[in-house]
N, C-alpha and C positions, 0 to 999 in steps of 0.2 A: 583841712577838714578831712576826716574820717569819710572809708563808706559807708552810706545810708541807704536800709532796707526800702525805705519808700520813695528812692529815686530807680529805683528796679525793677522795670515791666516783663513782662512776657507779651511778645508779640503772637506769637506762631510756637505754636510744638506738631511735631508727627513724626512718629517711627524712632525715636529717641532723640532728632534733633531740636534745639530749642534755638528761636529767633530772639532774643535781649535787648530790650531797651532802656539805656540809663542817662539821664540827665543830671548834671550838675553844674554846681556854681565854678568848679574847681578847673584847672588846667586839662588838655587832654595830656601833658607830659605824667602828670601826678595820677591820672584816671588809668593809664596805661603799664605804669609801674607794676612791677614783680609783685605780687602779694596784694595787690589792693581790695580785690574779688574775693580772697580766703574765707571772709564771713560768709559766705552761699557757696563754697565750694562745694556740698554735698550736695548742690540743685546743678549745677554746671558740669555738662559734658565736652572731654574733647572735642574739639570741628563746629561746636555751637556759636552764634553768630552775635555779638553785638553792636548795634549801633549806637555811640554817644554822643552825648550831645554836652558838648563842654562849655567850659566858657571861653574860649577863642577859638573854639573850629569844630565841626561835626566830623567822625571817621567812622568808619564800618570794621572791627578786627574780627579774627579768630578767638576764639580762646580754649586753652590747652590747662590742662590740670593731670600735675604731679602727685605724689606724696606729698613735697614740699610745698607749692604754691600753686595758686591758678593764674596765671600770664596769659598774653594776649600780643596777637602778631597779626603784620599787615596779612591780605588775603595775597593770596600768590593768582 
């Protein structure tokens, strides 16, 4: 399954960060992939935060947006 708009909250914004909350039915391997986020890349900023909620595990990433894609990584 594709990304879907209305599994996509905003928790928190301030000062240009934004807190992201997204749930779905789907894997967190498949949620976490290269490119999954591209459809709202023009709402997402580098260092912006989300937590998802997959179907076999909850994680907290980063997420970093290129030209090319919006990606997401562990928090250091």
């Amino acid at each position: 399954m594709a990304f879907q708009n209305k599994n996509l909250s905003v928790i928190a914004y301030a000062n240009g960060f934004t807190l992201w909350q997204y749930a779905a039915s789907e894997t967190l391997a498949t949620i976490t992939a290269s490119g999954y986020f591209n459809g709202v890349k023009t709402l997402m900023n580098s260092g912006d935060l989300v937590i998802i909620n997959a179907s076999d595990k909850t994680s907290i990433k980063k997420i970093a947006v290129s030209d090319s894609a919006v990606t997401t990584a562990a928090l250091d």
